[in-house]
N, C-alpha and C positions, 0 to 999 in steps of 0.2 A: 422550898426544897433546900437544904442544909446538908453541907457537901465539908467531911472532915479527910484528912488524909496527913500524910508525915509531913514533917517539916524538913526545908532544908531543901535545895539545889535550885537549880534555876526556872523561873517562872515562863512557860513557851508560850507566845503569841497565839498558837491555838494547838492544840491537840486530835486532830480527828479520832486516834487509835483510840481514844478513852472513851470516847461517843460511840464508838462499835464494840467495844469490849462490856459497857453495860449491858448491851442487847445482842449478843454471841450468837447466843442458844437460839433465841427467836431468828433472827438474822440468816442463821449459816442451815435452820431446817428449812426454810424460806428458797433457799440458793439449794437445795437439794430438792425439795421439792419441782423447781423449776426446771433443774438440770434431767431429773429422771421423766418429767413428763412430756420431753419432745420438743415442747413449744415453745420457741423463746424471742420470738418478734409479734408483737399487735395481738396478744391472745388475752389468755383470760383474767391474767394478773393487771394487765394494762387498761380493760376496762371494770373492772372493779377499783381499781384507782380513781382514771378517772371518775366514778360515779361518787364514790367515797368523797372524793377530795374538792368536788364539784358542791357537795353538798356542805363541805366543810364551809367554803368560801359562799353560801347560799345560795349561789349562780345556777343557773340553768343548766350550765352545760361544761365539760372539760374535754382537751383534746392534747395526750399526751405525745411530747416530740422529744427530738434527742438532746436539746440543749437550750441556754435561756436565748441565746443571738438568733438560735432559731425560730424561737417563741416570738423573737420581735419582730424577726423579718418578716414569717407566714403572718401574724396580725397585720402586718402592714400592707401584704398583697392582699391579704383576704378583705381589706379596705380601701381597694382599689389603687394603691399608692403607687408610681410606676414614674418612667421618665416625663421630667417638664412640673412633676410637682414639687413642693417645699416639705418637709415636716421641722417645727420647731420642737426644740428640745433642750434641755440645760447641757452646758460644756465640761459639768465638774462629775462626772457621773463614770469612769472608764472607759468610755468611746464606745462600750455595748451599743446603745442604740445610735451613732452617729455610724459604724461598721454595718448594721444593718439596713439603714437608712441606705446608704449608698452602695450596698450590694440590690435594690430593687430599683435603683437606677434613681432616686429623686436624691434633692439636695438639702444639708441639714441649712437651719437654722439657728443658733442660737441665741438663747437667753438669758438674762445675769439673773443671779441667784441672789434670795435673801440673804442679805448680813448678819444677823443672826444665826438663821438657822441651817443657813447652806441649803434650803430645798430651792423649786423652781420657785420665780416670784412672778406673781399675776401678772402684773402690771406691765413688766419686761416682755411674757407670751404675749399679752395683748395689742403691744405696738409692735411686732413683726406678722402679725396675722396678717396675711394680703391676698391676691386674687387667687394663688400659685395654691397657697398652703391645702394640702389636703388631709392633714393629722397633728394632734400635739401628742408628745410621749412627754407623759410625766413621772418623774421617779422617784418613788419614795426612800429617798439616797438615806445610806448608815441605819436603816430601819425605822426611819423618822414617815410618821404616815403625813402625806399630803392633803389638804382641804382641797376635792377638786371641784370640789361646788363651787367654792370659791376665784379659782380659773374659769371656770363657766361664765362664771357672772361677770368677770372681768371681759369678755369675748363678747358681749352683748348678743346682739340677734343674731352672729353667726354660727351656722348649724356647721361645728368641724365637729372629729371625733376626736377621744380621747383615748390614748392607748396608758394605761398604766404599767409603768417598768416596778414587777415587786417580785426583782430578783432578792432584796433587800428588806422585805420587809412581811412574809409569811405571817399570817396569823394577826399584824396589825386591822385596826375597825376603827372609824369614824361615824356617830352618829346609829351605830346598831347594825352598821352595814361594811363588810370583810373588804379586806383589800383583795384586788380581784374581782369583786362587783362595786368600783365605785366609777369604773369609766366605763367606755365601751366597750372595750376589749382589753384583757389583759396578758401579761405577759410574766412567766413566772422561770426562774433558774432553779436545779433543784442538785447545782453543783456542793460537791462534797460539804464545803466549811458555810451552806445556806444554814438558817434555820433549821430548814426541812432537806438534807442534805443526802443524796444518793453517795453509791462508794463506786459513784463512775460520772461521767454528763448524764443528764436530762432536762428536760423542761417539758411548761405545760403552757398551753392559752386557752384560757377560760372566757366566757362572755353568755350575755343574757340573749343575743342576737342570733336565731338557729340558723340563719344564712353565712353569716360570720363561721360560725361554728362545723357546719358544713363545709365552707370553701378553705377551711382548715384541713379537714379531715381530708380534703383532697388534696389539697398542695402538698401535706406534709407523704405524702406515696405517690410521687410523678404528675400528682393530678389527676388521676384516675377517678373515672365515676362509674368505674368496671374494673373488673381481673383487665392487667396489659390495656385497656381503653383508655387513654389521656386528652380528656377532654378539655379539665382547665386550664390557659395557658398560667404557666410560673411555678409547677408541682417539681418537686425536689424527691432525695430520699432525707428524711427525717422523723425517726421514727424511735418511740422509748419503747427496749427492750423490756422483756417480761422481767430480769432478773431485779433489774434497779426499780422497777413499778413494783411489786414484791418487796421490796428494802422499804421502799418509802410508806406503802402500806404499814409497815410495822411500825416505822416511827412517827408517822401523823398524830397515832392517839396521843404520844409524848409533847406535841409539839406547843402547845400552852403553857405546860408546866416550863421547859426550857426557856421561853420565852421571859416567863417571869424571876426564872433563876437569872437572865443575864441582867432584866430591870433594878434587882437588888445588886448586882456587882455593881453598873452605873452610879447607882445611886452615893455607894460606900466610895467610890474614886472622888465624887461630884464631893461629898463630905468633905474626903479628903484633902482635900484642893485646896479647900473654905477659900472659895472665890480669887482663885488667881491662877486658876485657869478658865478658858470658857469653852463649855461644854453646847454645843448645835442642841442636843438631842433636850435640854430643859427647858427650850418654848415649844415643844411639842404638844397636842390634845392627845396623842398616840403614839409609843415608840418601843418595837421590839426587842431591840439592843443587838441589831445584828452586828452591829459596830459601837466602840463607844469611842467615840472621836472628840478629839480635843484637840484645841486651837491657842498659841502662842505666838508669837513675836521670833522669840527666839527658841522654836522649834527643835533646830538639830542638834542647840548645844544641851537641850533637854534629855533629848532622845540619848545621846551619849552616856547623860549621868545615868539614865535609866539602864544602861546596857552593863554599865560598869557594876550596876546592884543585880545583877542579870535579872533583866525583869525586858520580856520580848516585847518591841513594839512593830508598828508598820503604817505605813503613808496611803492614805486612801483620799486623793490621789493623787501622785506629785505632777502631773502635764495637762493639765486642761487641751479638752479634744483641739477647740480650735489653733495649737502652737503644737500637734502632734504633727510630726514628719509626713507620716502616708496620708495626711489630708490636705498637702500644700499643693496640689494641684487641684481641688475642687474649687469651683466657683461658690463658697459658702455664704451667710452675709449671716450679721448680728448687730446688736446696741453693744453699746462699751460695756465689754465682760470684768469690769475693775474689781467688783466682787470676788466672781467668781478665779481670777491671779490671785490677787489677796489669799483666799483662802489657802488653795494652793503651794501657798509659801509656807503657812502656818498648821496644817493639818496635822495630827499624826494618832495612830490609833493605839489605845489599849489591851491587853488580855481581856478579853472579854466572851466566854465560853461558860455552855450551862455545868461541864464536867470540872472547873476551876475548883477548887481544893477552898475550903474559908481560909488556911493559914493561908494559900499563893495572894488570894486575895488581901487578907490584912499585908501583906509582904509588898505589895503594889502600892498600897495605903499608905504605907508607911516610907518607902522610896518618895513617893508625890510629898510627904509631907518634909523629908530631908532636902530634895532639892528644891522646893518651893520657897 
């Protein structure tokens, strides 16, 4: 997909307006159709999603809610997760799954991440597994897919779950099998500047386990296993509106093509660089490009030259959870996250959008290659 437009002005970090302006017309009959037919919570938009989007990701089953923190929290009760348990999880990830973690009342964990590639690293999950731990959330951080076979194997005979965080990583596959069926449960955001991006919040938790997927389907409405009856304890209101399931409908079918339009931006920065910068995302087997992230030393004074070519950048992410404020009173525990500061220090992300223009791009190209 080959993308020409004018030259000249400044390159923005992302654009949403131009992701909904290609798809208007389908879009806004969408948003009429749902506005004039009455229904606009849990109807009929919202289960033809889910079933669509269920089948997209080959899983058995989807359960659409109102955001992706929610999508991690109900995965997490619907797996039993509550006070007195652990869940491990990486600290470089936005606090999404450490916020949800500790709204079901368990404590996170953390784990240092690969040096290369900034995803979670085995070996680190594996020596915090202990008696406590009742889930690992693995996250396929910047759109970089994770090998979670490879966590598996690292965990030996223990039977934990796996909750996949692919707020990040839509439409990524390892092995012939989508993200969103490679762990137990997963967990999906379907906020605006996703992939697969709603023009409000949503999320969704898909999984092969119809018990899972049930005690979804009721946490996410009170908990209800009736009209007003609330049978399972820990049900909330969370729930994706007809209008945004409608939206996301329409751009599912798009969602591979965009995909592979951001893998060629990456790739033309990655050229661009010619090795002096290091990019996470080029040890991957798998990578959507929902971020194209790049790694230096001296990060900020990059970031500047780039601002002064006006060429948009942004920090993904600058506070690893465990130095974040709102978590200095949790009893947390981890291995030394030196990794995971490191990166931290040195992150900083690119334009990276399937609507990016070739010239913004060669413009970006060409900026990397002046201050490089």
């Amino acid at each position: 997909m080959s993308v020409v437009n004018d030259k000249g002005g400044r390159v923005p970090f992302n654009d949403l307006g131009r992701r909904h302006q290609s798809l208007a017309v389908e879009l806004e009959r969408v948003a009429l159709r749902v506005m004039r037919g009455g229904w606009y919570v849990l109807g009929p938009e919202v289960e033809a999603f889910e079933s669509e989007f269920a089948a997209y990701c080959g899983v058995r089953g989807c359960v659409g809610v109102a955001n992706g923190t929610d999508a991690l929290e109900l995965a997490m009760r619907a797996l039993g997760c509550g006070p007195g348990n652990e869940i491990v999880m990486v600290a470089n990830a936005g606090m999404y799954a450490a916020t949800a973690c500790v709204a079901v009342g368990s404590t996170p964990v953390f784990a240092d991440i690969d040096p290369i590639a900034g995803t979670p690293r085995a070996e680190s999950i594996a020596s915090l597994v202990g008696p406590r731990t009742r889930a690992i959330v693995v996250t396929h951080i910047h759109g970089i897919v994770v090998d979670v076979s490879e966590i598996r194997a690292a965990m030996g005979p223990a039977d934990i779950a796996i909750i996949e965080d692919v707020a990040q990583a839509h439409g990524g596959a390892l092995g012939g099998v989508r993200t969103g069926g490679l762990g137990d449960v997963a967990a999906f955001s379907f906020y605006p500047t996703k992939n697969l991006g709603a023009a409000g919040d949503g999320g969704a938790v898909t999984s092969n386990d119809p018990e899972v997927l049930e005690a979804v389907r009721e946490l996410r409405q009170y908990g209800w296993t009736d009209r007003f009856v609330a049978t399972r304890p820990g049900g909330r209101n969370s729930r994706l509106d007809e209008i945004q399931a409608g939206l996301l409908r329409v751009k599912l079918p798009g969602l591979d093509d965009g995909n592979e339009r951001r893998r060629v931006i990456a790739r033309a920065y990655v050229e661009a660089a010619d090795g002096r910068l290091h990019f996470p995302h080029e040890s991957a087997r798998d990578y959507v490009g929902h971020l194209c992230v790049a790694r230096h030393p001296e990060r900020d004074r990059l970031r500047g030259l780039l601002e002064e070519r006006g060429i948009g950048t942004a920090i993904h992410y600058p506070v690893p959870d465990h130095l974040q404020p709102a978590l200095a009173g949790i009893a947390w525990r981890h291995v030394g996250l030196t990794e995971t500061e490191r990166e931290a220090r040195e992150v900083f992300s690119l334009p990276c959008f399937p609507e990016l223009t070739d010239d913004e791009v060669a413009r970006v190209c060409d900026a990397l290659g002046e201050i490089l």
